[in-house]
N, C-alpha and C positions, 0 to 999 in steps of 0.2 A: 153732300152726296159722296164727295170720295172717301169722306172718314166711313161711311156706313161699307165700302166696297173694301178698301185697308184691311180694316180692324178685323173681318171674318178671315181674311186670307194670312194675316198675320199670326192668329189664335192659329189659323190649320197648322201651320207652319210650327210654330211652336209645339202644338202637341205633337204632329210626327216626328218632330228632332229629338222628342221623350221618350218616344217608341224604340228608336235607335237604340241596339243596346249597347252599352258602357266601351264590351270587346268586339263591336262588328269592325275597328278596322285593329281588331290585334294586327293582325299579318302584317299590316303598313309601319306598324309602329317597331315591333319586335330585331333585334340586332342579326344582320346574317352572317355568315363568316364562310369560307370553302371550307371543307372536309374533305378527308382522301381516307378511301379504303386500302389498305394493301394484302391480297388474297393471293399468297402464292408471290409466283414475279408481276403479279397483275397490278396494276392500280388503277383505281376510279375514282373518278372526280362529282362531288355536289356542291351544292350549293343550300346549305342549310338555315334556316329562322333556332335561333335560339332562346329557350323557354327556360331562365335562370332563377324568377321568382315561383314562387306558389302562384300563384294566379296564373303564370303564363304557362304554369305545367297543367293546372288543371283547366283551361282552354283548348289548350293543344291545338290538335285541326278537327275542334269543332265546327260544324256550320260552313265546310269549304265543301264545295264541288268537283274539285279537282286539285290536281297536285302535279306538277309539271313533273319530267319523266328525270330530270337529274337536280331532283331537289327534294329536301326530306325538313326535319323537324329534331332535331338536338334537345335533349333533355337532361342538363346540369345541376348536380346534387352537389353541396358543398360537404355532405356526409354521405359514408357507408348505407346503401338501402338494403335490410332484408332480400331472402329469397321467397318470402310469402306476400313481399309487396306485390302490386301487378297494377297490370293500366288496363279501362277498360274504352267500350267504342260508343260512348252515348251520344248522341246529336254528331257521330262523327257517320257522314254518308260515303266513304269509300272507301274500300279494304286498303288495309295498309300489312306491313311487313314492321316487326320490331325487332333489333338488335340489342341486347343489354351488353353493357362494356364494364368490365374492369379498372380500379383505379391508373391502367399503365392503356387503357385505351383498347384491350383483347376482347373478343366478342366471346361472350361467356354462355348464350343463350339467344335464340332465333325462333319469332312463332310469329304465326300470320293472323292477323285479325278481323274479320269480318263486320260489318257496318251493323250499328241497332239501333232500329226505325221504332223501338217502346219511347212512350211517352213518356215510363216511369224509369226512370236511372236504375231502380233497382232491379229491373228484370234485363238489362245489360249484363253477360260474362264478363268476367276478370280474370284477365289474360297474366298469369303469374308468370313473375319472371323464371322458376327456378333456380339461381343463382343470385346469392348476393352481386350490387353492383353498384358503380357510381353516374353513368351516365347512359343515356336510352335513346337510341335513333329509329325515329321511324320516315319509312320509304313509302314508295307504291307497292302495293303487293306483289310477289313475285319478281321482285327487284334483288334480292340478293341467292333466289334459286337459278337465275337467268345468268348471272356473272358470276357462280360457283364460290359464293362469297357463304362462309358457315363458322359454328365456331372455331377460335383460335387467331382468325383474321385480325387485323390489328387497325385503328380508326385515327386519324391524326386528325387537329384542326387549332388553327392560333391560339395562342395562350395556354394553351397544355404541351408539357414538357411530352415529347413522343417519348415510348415505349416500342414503337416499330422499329425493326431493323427493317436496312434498304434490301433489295430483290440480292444485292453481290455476298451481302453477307451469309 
């Protein structure tokens, strides 16, 4: 009798752990690091997930609900990206803000993105970067109109050599 009560709960079990998909816990797994904006004499502090592989860039923050207010999403190129590259917002539910940066860390380009509830990837926008660039933060929306952060601003975060001068210089 108990193997008959087991074995159904065990099968459910099993198939909804196949259901799971592959990246539902990116976010847990993904490396974070702090990041510092420096606008002006200003600096601001995040805390960002870093997307180093292909997979972890084209994940990005798919499928999150939310995004805490001082944390964002780092996107590392090991090469030059075109200026006709761009990111779009498919299965991504909440407006975000993107900064494309230059190999020294300079914001080269700032556009805000809107969420896309299509089924089909393909009728998502493609948010070009305008500027070639090496590496892409995205924020909450209205996160860098709020703290007069635009291009020119300069991004620091471990393991990259900064290009920012400090506020004296």
């Amino acid at each position: 009798m108990l193997v008959k009560r087991v074995l159904p709960v065990a099968w459910l079990t099993t198939l909804l752990a196949w259901q799971v998909p592959a990246w539902a816990d990116a976010a847990a797994t993904l490396p974070r690091a702090p990041l510092e904006i420096q606008a002006g004499n200003e600096r601001h502090r995040l805390e960002v997930e870093l997307a180093r592989t292909p997979a972890e860039r084209r994940q990005g923050l798919m499928d999150r609900d939310q995004l805490a207010a001082d944390a964002g999403m780092l996107f590392l190129y090991d090469e030059l990206q075109p200026a006709q590259a761009g990111f779009w917002m498919y299965r991504t539910r909440i407006p975000l803000d993107i900064a494309f940066l230059d190999a020294d860390g300079h914001i080269v380009a700032v556009h805000t993105m809107q969420p896309c509830s299509s089924r089909n990837p393909y009728d998502c926008p493609v948010t070009l970067a305008g500027a070639a660039y090496h590496a892409a933060l995205e924020v909450n929306a209205g996160y860098f109109e709020a703290r007069g952060i635009e291009e020119g601003a300069c991004v620091s975060w471990p393991g990259r050599r900064s290009g920012c001068r400090s506020a004296a210089e």
